[in-house]
N, C-alpha and C positions, 0 to 999 in steps of 0.2 A: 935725737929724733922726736920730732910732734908725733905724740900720741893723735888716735884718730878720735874722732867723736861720732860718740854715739847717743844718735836724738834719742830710742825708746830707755824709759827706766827699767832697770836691770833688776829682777826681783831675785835674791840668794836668802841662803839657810839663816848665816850670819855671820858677826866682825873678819872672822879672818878670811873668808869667802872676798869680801867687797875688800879689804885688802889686796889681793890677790889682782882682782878686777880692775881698782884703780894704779894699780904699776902698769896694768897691762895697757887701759883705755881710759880716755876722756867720759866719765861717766857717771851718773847718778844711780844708786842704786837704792832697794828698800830691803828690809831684812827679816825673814819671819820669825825668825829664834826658833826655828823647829815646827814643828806639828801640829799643837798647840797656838795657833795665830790669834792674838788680841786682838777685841771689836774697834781698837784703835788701829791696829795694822791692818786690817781689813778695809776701813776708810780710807788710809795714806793710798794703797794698793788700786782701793774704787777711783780716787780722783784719778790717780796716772793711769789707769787704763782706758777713762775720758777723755782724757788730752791729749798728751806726747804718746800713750800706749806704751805696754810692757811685753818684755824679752823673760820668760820664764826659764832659769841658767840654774837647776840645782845638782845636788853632790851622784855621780852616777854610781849609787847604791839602793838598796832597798827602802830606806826611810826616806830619801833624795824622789825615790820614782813616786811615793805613797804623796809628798808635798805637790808632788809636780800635779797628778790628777787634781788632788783636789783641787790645786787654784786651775785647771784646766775648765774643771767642771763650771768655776764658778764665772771664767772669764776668755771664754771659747775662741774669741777671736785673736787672743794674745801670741805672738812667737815664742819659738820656743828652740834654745838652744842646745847640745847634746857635749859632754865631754866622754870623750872614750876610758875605761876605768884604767884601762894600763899608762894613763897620762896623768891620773887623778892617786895616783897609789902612794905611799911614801912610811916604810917602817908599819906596815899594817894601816895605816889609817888612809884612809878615802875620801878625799875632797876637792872642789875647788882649788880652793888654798895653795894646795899640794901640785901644781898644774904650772909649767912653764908659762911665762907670756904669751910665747910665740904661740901655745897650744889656744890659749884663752883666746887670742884674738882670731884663731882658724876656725872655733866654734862659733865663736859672737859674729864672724861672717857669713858661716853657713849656716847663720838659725832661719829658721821656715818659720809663713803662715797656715797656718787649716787653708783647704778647700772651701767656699762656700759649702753652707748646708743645703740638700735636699730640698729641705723645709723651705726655705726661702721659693725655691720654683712652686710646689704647691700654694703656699698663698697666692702667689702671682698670676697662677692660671686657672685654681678652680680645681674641685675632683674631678670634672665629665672627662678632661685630660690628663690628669695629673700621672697617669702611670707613666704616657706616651712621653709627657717632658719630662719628666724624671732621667727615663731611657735616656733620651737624649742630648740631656744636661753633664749626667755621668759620661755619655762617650764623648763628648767634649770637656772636659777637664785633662787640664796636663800628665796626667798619670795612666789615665784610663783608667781600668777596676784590675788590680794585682788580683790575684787567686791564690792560693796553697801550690795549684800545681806550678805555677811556674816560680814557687821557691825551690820545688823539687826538681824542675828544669833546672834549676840556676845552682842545685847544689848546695841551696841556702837552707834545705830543713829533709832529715831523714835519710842523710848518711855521714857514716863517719867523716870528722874535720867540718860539717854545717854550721855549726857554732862558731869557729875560729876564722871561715868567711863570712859568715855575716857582721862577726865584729868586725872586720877590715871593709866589709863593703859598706857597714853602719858608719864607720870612723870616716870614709872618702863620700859618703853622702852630708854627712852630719847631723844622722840621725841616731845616733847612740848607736852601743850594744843592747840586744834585746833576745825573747826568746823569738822563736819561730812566730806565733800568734801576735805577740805585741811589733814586733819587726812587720809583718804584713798590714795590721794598721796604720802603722807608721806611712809607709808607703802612701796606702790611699790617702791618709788624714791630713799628709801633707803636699800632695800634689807631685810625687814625686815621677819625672817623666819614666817609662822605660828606654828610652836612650841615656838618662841619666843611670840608671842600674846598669845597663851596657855598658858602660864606658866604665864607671867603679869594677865590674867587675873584670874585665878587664887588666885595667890595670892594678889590680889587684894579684894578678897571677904570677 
């Protein structure tokens, strides 16, 4: 079977990660070695998110979420891939690596862009407006604005078993597992429709 290709560069932790990646996908990938990112890996990462653009794929654990913001922060417009931890798990350890093909290529499918920001309408129209487009910027984007209560509608935050569907409705989105707070930005951050939630959840039951 031909592997698929994938045009953005695939930025992971390291070696056995992109391992993992190229059994799975036709693909290039860069490697941060962790946390600590060199003012060399910094550049490789600058030039490809100028060019082909980067797929942000790290390990779904705590030090995996801590890499992802920062290159988030640093490269806003980047996608961003989710693997669900119970796909990533193997004898205690958490990774990529650790992740079936078939898993790897269901995430590198459903990875997401951000929303346009905000900010972009304000420059565009000025303060005398800028609240009014704002407004109406936000209720035009595919997701609408999620809120708290309708995770609490949905059963996604503040009762027993919230946790165990929103990782199933995070895993049929492809937005990871997350807590309740990072789960609802997720939502907005990525444009996620509410018919999209409908249907996850759903089928989910």
């Amino acid at each position: 079977m031909d592997k698929k290709r994938i045009e953005q560069i695939i930025v992971v932790e390291g070696r056995d990660d992109t391992a993992a990646i190229l059994q799975s996908v036709d693909a290039v990938t860069i490697e941060t070695h962790g946390y600590g990112i060199r003012p060399s890996t910094w550049d490789v990462i600058d030039k490809a998110y100028e060019t082909a653009g980067i797929i942000i794929f790290t390990d779904p654990d705590t030090a995996g979420e801590q890499i992802r913001r920062r290159l988030a922060e640093r490269y806003p417009n980047a996608e961003h891939a989710f693997l669900d931890r119970s796909l990533a798990e193997k004898d205690g350890d958490i990774g990529i690596e650790n992740a079936s093909p078939e898993s790897i290529r269901e995430a590198l499918a459903k990875a997401h862009r951000p929303v346009p920001a905000d900010q972009a309408v304000l420059q565009e129209t000025g303060a005398d407006n800028a609240a009014q487009q704002v407004s109406e910027a936000q209720r035009s984007l595919p997701a609408g604005t999620f809120t708290r209560g309708d995770l609490f509608r949905w059963g996604l935050d503040g009762m027993p078993g919230a946790a165990r569907r929103r990782q199933e409705v995070g895993s049929r989105l492809g937005i990871g597992m997350a807590s309740s707070k990072t789960f609802l930005r997720r939502l907005n951050h990525f444009g996620i429709s509410r018919e999209e939630v409908e249907t996850a959840l759903r089928d989910s039951q």
